[in-house]
C-alpha positions, 0 to 999 in steps of 0.5 A: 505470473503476477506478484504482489507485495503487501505492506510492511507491518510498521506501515500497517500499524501506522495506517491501523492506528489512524483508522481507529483514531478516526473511528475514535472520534466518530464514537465521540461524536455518536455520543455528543449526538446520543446525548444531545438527542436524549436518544437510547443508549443502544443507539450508542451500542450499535454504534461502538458494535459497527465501529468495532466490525470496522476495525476488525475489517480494516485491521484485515484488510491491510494485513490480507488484502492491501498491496503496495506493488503488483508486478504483472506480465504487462507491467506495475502497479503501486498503491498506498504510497504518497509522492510514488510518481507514476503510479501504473506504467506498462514494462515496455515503458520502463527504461530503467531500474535503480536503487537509490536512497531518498530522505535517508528511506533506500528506493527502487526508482523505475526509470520511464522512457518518457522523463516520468519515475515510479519511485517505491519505498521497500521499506514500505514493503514487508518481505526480502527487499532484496529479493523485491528487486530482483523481482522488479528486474526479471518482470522488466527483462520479460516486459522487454522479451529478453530470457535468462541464459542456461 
């Protein structure tokens, strides 16, 4: 059964907070262009009105639907994470899973077999890292055919 691992809420405001800066300035810009144009100001309202459907949809978009991890039967997949490594590798191709801390941030780092590492902040992560972790070793045992014992 897959697992997937939403972004924390820290990071989500991070990244909701670039969003609208961003659609901030296509607002001023929309404006420049109205007035520069003499166009009418309901140009302009459609424009704030469409700059607010986005924000709402971004807004639930990273609380609802946005996943830092997916845990499948057949391997992991990480998304919004820069410098991760590896982004998808099947379990097979895991050597190993180790905890670490890098740049003061704790870390799972999924050893491959090949040299390469997937490196996931859990801080990024909302939920029990944890629990996370374990997750990451059961899903790893089962890619690798073992079971649990009783």
């Amino acid at each position: 059964m897959p697992s997937d691992y939403r972004l924390s809420p820290a990071l989500a405001a991070r990244m909701m907070g670039a969003s609208i800066v961003l659609l901030a300035v296509l607002v001023f810009a929309l404006t420049l262009v109205v007035a520069a144009l003499d166009a009418s100001i309901g140009l302009l309202a459609v424009g704030v009105f469409v700059v607010l459907l986005a924000i709402a949809a971004v807004g639930w978009y990273l609380t609802q639907r946005a996943y830092v991890v997916r845990l499948g039967a057949d391997g992991y997949r990480v998304r919004l994470v820069r410098g991760a490594g590896v982004k998808q590798a099947r379990w097979k191709d895991v050597e190993d899973a180790v905890t670490t801390t890098l740049h003061n941030q704790p870390c799972l780092v999924l050893r491959l077999r090949d040299g390469r590492t997937t490196t996931i902040p859990v801080a990024a992560l909302a939920g029990n890292r944890e629990a996370f972790v374990r997750d990451v070793q059961e899903h790893l045992n089962r890619g690798h055919g073992l079971r649990k014992l009783g």
